[in-house]
C-alpha positions in Angstrom: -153.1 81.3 145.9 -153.4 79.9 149.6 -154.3 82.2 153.0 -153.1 81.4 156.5 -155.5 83.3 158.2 -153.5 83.5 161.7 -151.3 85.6 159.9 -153.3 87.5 157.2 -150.0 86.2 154.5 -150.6 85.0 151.3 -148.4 82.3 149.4 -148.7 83.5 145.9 -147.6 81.9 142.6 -144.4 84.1 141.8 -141.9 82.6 138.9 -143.4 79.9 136.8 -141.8 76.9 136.1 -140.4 78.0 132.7 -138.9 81.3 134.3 -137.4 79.0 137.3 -136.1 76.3 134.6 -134.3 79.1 132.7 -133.0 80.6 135.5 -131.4 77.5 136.9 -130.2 75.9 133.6 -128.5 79.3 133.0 -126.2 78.8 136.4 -125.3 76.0 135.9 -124.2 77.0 132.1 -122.7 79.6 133.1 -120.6 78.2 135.9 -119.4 75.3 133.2 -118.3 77.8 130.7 -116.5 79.7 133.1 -114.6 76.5 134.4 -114.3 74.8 131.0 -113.0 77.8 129.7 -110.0 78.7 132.0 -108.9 74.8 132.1 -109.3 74.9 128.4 -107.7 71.9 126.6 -109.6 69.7 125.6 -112.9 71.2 127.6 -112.6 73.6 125.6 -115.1 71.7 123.4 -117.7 71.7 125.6 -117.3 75.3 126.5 -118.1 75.8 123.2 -121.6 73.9 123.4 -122.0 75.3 125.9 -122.4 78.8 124.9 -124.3 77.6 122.2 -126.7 76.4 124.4 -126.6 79.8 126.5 -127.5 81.2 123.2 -130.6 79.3 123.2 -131.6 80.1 126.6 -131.1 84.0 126.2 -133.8 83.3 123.0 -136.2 81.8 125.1 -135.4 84.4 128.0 -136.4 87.2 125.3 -139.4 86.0 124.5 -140.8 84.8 127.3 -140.1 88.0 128.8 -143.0 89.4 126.5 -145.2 86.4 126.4 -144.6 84.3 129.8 -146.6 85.0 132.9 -146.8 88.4 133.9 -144.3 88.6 136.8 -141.6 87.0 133.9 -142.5 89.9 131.5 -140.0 92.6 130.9 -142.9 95.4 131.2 -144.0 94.3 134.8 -140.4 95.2 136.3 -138.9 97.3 134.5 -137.0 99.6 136.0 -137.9 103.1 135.2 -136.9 106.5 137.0 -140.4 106.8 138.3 -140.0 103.3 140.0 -136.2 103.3 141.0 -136.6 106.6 142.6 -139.7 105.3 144.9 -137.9 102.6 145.5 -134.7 104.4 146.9 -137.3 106.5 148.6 -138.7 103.2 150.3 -142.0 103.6 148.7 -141.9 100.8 146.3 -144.3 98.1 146.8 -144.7 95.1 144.4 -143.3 91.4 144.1 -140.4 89.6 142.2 -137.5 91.9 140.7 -137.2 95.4 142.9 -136.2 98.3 140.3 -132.5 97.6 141.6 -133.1 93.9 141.2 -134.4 94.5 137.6 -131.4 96.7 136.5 -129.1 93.9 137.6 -131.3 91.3 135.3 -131.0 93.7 132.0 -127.8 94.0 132.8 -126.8 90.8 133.3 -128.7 89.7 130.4 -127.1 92.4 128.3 -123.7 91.0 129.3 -124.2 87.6 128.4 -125.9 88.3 125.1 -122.8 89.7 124.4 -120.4 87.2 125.7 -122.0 84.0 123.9 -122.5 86.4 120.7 -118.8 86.8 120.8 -117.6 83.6 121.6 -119.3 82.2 118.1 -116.5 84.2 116.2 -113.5 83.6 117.9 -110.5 81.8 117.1 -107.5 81.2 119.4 -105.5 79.5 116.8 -105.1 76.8 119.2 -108.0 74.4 119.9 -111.0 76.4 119.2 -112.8 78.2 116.5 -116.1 80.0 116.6 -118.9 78.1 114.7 -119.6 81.1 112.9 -115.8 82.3 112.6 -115.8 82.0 109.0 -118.2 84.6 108.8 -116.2 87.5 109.7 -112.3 88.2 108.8 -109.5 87.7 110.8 -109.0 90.9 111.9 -112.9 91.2 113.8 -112.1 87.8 115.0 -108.9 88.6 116.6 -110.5 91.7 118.6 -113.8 89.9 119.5 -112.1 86.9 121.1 -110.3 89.5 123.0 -113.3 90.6 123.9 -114.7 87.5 124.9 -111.4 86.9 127.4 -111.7 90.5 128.7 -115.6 90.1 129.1 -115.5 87.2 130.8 -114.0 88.6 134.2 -116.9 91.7 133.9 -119.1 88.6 134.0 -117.5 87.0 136.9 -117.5 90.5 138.5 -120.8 91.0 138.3 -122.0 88.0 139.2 -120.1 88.1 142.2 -122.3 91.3 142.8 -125.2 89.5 142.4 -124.7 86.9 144.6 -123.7 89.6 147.3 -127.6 91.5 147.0 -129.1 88.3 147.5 -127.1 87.8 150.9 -127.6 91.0 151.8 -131.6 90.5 151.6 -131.2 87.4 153.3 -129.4 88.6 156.6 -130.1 92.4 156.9 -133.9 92.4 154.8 -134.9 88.8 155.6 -136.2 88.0 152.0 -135.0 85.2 150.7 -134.7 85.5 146.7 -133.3 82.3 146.2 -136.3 80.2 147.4 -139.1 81.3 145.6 -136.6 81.2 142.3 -136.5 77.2 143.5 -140.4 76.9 145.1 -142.1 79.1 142.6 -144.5 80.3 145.8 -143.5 83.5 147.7 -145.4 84.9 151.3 -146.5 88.0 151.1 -148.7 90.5 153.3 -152.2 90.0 152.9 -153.2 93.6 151.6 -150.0 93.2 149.1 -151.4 89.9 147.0 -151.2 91.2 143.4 -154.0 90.0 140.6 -153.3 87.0 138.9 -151.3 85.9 136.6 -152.0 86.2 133.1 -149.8 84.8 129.9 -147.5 82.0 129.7 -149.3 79.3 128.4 -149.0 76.2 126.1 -149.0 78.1 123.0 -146.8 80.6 124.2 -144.3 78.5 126.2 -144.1 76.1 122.5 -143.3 79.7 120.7 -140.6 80.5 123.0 -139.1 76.9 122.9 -138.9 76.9 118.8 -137.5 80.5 118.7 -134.7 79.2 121.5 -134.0 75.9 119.1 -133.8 77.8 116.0 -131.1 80.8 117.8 -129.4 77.3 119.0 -129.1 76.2 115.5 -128.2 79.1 114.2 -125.4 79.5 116.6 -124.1 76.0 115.9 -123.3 77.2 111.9 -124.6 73.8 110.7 -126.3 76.0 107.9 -123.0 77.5 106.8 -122.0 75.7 103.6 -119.2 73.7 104.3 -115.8 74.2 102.5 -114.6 72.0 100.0 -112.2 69.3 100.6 -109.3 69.5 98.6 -109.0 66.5 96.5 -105.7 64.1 97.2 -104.1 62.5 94.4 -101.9 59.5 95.0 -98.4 60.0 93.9 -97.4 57.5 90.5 -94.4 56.8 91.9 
């Protein structure tokens, strides 16, 4: 942590690299899923691997979000009454997601959990099949592709929502969330510097990286035993 001491700021170290990896990897994810998937054809492949790797990062996500850094950890902003109502009061003080801010995350987590969750059982009887369609019958599969169509405009909704906070703190609030998501370093008043960081090392970062490959496996249904190949017989004649 730096000091300008003509201003009495602080820079302090606010998303680690891990947090601003995820975060970035999971735009650009979701912004190929959404385009592979409305051109479909033959994207529609890599819509598919896509997701699974969405899969993956909403795994690491989870469990960096009890082991990272504290500022990454669910716990440190979550958004309970006591906090949403100070900060609707104006009284909330404290760095990284605002109790608004954090509602938005769970919620936007929430909604992708749920759209790359679907999206390994579906079957459009076209081009694509879940990886893990053969898991389910026909009937669940029908419904949770529809799902995964319906869901996917909530998404877009939402994320249009998002975008729309973080221009709004930029003109009428003059924080700019984007930058320290990209920097990692955020200004802040002096008598405002919070303690430092604790969490998120080596061992823990390895931990969340193994759990995100083994959910990407998992999602890929490489483990499902695969069906038999029915046998052909050349004709005698």
């Amino acid at each position: 942590m730096s000091t300008d001491p003509q201003s009495h700021i602080h820079r302090i170290r606010l998303w680690d690299l891990p947090t601003r990896l995820f975060h970035w990897l999971l735009v650009a994810a979701i912004a190929t899923a959404f385009v592979t998937g409305q051109l479909g054809g033959n994207l529609i492949a890599i819509h598919g691997k896509v997701g699974i790797a969405v899969v993956g990062l909403l795994a690491f996500r989870l469990v960096w979000g009890f082991i990272g850094s504290t500022p990454s950890r669910f716990f440190h902003f979550l958004p309970t009454p006591g906090r949403i109502r100070s900060y609707l009061k104006g009284q909330w003080q404290g760095h990284g997601h605002n109790p608004l801010g954090a509602l938005s995350v769970f919620a936007l987590l929430g909604l992708l959990a749920l759209q790359s969750g679907s999206g390994l059982f579906t079957n459009d009887d076209i081009a694509f099949t879940g990886p893990l369609y053969s898991l389910i019958d026909e009937d669940l599969a029908l419904r949770l592709t529809g799902w995964h169509k319906q869901l996917s405009w909530v998404l877009l909704g939402f994320l249009g929502l998002h975008l729309a906070a973080i221009v709004f703190y930029v003109r009428f609030k003059k924080d700019n969330l984007v930058k320290p998501m990209v920097t990692g370093w955020k200004a802040v008043p002096e008598d405002s510097a919070p303690a430092a960081h604790k969490g998120g090392g080596l061992l823990a970062l390895t931990l969340a990286l193994v759990v995100a490959a083994t959910a990407s496996y998992v999602a890929t249904g490489a483990w499902l035993p695969q069906a038999p190949v029915a046998a052909f017989t050349t004709p005698a004649w």
